[in-house]
VOGU-3710 file (C-alpha; in Angstrom, 3 decimals, decimal comma):
1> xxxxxxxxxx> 0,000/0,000/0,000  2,834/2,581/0,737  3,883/1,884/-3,042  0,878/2,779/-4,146  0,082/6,016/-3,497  3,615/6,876/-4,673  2,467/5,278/-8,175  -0,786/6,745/-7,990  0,848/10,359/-7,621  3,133/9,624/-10,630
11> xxxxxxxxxx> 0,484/8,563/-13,074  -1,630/11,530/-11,743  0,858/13,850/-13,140  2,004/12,133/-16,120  -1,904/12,178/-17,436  -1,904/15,682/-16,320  1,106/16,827/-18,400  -0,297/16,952/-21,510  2,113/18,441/-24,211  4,050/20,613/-22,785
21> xxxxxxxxxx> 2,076/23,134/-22,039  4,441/25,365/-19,862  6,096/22,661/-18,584  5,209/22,585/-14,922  3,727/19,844/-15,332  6,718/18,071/-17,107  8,997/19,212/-14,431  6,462/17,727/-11,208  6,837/14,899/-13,097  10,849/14,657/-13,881
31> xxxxxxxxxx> 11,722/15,848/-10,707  9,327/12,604/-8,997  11,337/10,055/-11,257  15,021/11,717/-9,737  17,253/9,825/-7,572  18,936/11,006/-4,333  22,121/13,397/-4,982  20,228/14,360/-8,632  18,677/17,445/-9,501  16,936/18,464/-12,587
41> xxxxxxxxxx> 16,305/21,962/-13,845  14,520/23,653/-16,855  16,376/25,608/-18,989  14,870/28,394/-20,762  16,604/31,426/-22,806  16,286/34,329/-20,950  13,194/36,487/-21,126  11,453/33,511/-22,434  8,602/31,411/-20,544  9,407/28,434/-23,223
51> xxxxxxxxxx> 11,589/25,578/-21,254  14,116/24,540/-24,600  15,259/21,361/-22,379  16,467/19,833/-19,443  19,644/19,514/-17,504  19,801/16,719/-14,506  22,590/17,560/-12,280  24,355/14,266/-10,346  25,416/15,443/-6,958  27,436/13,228/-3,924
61> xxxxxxxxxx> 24,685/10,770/-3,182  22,899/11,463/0,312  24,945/9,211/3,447  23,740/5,922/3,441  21,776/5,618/0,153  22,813/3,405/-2,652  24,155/4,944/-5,485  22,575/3,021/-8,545  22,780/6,186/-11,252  24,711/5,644/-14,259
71> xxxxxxxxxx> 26,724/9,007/-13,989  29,308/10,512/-11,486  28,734/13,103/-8,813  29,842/16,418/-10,733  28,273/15,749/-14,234  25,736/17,256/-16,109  23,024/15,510/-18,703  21,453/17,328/-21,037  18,254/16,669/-22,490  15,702/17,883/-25,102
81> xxxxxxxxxx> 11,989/18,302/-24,285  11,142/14,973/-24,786  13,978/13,586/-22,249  15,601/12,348/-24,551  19,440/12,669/-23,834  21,401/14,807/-26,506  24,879/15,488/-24,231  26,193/15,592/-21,085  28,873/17,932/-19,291  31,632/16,224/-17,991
91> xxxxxxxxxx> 33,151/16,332/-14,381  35,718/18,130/-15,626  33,498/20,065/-17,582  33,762/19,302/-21,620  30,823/19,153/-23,159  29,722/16,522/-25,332  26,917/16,450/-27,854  25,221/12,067/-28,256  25,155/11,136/-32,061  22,717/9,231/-33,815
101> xxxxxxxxxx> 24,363/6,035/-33,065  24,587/6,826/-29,548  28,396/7,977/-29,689  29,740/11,234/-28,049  31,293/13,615/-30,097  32,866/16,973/-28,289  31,588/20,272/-28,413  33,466/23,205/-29,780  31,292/25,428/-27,460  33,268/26,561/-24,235
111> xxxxxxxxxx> 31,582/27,619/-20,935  29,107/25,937/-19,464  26,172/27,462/-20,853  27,389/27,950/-24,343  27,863/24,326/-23,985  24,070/23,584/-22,984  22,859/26,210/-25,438  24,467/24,400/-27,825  23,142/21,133/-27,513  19,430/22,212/-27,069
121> xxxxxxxxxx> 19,587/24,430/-29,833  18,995/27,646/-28,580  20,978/31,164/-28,080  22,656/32,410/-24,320  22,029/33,457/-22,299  20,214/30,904/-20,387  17,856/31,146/-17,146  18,247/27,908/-15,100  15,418/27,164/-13,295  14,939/24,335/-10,801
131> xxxxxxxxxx> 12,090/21,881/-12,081  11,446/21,268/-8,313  10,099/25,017/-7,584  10,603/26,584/-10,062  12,788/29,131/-8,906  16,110/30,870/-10,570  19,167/29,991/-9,892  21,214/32,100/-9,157  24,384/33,294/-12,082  27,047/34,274/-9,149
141> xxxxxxxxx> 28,978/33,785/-6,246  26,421/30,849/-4,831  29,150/28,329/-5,959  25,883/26,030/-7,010  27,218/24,159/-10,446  24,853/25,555/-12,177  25,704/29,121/-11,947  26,490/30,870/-14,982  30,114/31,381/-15,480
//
């Protein structure tokens, strides 16, 4: 029974999504399917109410959870609006753009949100939202990785 409701909750908002109309929706429902020490965010270009994609951000894994994600504290995936995964950012922070055979191929872009903009397609500057409240985050001096540098 405590699964349940859980489940319920996700299918609740999934059916409520519909297509991404202003993605709240979307981003209730990405940020329920996250995994301790990951984060994901909208990103939008500034001035703009449009989300153009999606970054998740892997962070150190809570104390005495089990880390099961398929990417390292300190790296970045980028994805489009349908989730599907187009790049990722590095832990040491090169940015690399998935081909159609599922190969990674770097980025030319430098910085990292020349290197998102580039892989969703869209022009900087960026706003970085978090999907979870849909708040700013902030471009300075908050040392959060996804301040704009």
């Amino acid at each position: 029974m405590r699964l349940l409701l859980p489940l319920l909750m996700l299918l609740a908002v999934g059916c409520a999504s519909g297509a991404k109309a202003g993605g709240s929706d979307l981003d209730s429902l990405r940020t329920l399917r996250g995994f301790d020490g990951t984060h994901t965010f909208s990103v939008r270009t500034v001035g703009s109410d449009e989300i153009a994609g999606y970054i998740v951000e892997f962070f150190q894994a809570p104390d005495g959870s089990t880390d099961e994600r398929d990417w390292p504290a300190g790296a970045v995936l980028v994805q489009d609006l349908e989730l599907k995964n187009v790049g990722f950012l590095s832990v040491a922070g090169k940015g690399y753009r998935f081909d159609k055979d599922g190969s990674s191929q770097p980025l030319n872009a430098r910085g990292r949100n020349a290197q998102i903009a580039a892989l969703l397609g869209v022009e900087e500057p960026l706003e970085i939202r978090s999907a979870l409240h849909g708040v700013r985050v902030p471009k300075s001096g908050s040392g959060h990785g996804t301040s704009a540098r």
